[in-house]
BABA-853879 format. One record per atom (N, C-alpha, C): x, z, y; residue in three letters. Coordinates in steps of 0.2 Angstrom, whole numbers, padded with zeros to 4 digits, always signed. Layout:
% residues N
XZYALA/...
% end
This chain:
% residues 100
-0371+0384-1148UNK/-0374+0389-1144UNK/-0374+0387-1137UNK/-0369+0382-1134UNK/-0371+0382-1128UNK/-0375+0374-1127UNK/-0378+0373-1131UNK/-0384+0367-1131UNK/-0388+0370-1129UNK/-0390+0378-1133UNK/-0395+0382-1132UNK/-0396+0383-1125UNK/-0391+0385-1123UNK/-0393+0388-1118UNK/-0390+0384-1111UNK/-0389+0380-1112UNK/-0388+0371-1107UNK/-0395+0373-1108UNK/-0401+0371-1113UNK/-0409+0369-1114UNK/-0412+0373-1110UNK/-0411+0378-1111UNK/-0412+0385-1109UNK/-0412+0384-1099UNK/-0406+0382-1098UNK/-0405+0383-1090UNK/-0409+0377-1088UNK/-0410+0372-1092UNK/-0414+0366-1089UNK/-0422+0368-1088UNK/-0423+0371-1094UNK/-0430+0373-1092UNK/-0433+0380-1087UNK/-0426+0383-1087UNK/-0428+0386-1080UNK/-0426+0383-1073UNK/-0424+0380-1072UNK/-0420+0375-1068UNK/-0429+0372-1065UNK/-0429+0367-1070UNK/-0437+0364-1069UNK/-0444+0369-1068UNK/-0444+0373-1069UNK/-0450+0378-1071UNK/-0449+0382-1064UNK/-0444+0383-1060UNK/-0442+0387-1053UNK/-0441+0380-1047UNK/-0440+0374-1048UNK/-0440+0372-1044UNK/-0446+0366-1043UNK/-0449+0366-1051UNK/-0455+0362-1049UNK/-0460+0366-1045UNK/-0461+0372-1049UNK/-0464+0378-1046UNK/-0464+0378-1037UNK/-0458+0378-1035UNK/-0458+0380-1030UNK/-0460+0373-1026UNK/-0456+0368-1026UNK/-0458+0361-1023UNK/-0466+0359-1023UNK/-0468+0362-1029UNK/-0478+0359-1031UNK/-0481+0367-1025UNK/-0479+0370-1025UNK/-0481+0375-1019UNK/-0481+0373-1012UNK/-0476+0370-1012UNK/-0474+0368-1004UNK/-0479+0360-1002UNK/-0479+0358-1008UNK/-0481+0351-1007UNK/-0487+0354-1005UNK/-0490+0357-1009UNK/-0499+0361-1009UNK/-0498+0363-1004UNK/-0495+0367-1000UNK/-0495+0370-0993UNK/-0498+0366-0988UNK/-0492+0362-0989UNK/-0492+0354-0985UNK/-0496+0350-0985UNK/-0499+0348-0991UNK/-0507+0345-0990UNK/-0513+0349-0987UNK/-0513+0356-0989UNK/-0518+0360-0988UNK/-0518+0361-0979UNK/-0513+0360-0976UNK/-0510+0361-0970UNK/-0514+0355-0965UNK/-0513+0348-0967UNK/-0515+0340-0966UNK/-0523+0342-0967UNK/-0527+0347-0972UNK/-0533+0346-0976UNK/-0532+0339-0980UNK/-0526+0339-0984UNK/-0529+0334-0990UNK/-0531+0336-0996UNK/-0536+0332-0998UNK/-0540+0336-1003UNK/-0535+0333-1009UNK/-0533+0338-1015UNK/-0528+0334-1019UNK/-0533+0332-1026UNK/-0537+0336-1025UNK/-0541+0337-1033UNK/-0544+0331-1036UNK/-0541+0332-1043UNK/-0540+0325-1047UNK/-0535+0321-1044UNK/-0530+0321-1042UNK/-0522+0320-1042UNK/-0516+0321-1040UNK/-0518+0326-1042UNK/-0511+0332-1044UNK/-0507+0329-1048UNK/-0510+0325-1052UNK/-0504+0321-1057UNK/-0500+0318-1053UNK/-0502+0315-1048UNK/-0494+0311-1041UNK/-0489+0314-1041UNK/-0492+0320-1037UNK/-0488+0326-1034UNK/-0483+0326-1042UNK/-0483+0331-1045UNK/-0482+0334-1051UNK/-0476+0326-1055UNK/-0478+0319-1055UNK/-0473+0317-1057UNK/-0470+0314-1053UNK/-0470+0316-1046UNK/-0465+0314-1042UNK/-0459+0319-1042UNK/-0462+0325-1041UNK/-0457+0331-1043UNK/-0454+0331-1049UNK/-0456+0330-1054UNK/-0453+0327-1062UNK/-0446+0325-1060UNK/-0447+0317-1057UNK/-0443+0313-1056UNK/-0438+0315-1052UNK/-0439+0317-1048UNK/-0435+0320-1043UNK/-0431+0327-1045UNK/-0434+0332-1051UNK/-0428+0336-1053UNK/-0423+0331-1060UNK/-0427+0327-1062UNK/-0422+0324-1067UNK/-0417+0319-1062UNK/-0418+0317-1058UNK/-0412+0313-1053UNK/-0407+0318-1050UNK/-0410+0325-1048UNK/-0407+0330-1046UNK/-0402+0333-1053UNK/-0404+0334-1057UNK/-0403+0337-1063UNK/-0395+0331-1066UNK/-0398+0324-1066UNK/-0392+0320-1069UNK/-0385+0318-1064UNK/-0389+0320-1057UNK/-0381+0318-1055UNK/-0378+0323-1052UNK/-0384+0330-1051UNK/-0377+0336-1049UNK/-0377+0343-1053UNK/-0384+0342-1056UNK/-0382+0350-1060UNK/-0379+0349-1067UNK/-0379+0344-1070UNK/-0379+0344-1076UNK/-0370+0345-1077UNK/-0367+0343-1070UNK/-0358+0346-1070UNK/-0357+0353-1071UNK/-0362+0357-1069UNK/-0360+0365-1068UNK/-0362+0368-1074UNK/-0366+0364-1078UNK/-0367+0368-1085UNK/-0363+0370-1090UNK/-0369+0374-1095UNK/-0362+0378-1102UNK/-0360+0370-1104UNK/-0365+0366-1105UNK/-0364+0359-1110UNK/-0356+0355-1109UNK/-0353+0356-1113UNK/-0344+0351-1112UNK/-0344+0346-1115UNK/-0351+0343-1120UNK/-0351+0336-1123UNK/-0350+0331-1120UNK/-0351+0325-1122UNK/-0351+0318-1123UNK/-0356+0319-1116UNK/-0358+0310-1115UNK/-0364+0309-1111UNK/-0365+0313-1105UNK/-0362+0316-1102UNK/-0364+0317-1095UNK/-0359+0313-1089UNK/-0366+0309-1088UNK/-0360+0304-1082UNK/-0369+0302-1078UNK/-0365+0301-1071UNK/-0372+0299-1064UNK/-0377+0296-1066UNK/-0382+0296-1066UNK/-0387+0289-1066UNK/-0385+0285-1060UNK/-0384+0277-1063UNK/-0383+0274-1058UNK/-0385+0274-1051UNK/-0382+0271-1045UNK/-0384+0271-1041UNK/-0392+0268-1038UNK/-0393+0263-1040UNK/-0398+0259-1041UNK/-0405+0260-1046UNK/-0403+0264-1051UNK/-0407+0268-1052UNK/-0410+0275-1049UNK/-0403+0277-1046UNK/-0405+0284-1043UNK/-0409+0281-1035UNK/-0408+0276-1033UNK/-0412+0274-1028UNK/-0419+0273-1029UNK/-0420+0269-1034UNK/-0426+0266-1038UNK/-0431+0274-1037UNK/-0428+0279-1043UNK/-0432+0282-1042UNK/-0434+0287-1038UNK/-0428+0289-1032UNK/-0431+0292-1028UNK/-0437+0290-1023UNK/-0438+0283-1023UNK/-0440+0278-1019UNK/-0447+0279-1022UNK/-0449+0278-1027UNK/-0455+0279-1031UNK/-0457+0287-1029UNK/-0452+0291-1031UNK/-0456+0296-1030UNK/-0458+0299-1023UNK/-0454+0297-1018UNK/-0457+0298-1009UNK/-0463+0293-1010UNK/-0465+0288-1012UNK/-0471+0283-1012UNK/-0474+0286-1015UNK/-0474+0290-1022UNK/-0481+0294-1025UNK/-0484+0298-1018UNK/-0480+0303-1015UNK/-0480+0308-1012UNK/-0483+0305-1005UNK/-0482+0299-1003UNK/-0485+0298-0997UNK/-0492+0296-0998UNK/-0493+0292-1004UNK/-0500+0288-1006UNK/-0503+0294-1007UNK/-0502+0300-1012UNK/-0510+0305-1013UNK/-0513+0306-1007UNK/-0511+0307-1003UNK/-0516+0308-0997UNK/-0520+0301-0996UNK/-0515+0296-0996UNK/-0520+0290-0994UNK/-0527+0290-1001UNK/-0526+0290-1008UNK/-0528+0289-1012UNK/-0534+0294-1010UNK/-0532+0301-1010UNK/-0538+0306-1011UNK/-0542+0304-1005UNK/-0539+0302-0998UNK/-0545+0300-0993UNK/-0548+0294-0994UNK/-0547+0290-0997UNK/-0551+0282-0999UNK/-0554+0283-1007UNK/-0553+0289-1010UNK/-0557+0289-1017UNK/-0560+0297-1018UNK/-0560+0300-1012UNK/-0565+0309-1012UNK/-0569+0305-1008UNK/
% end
């Protein structure tokens, strides 16, 4: 039961903060006038990235889930990918103004 509902807080966990982050990110392009259409898919998996780096090294301690396997994503990883996903997030705009 509390797999269930660890799954359960994951998917609203992601579903409320991608939600609200792809809104802000939209704001903020639409703010600058970048045109995002046909790459939303940046946006979108930079945000991915960024609630699973969130997810593995601070939320996943508060949950129902008491199993095996929860321990930090390395440091070096957690760098890696925040690092990738600030670079998704800078490039859409460069992209959509060099390919719209």
């Amino acid at each position: 039961m509390r797999v269930i509902l660890e799954l359960l807080r994951i998917i609203i966990i992601f579903a409320f903060l991608g939600s609200t982050f792809g809104a802000f990110l939209e704001y903020v392009y639409a703010t600058f006038g970048v045109n995002t259409d046909g790459y939303e898919w940046m946006a979108f998996s930079a945000i991915i990235v960024l609630l699973i780096v969130l997810y593995r090294n601070k939320l996943q301690f508060s949950g129902w889930y008491k199993g095996r396997g929860k321990e930090k994503l390395p440091k070096r990883v957690s760098n890696l990918l925040i690092t990738s996903s600030i670079l998704l997030l800078i490039l859409l705009p460069l992209v959509s103004f060099f390919f719209n």
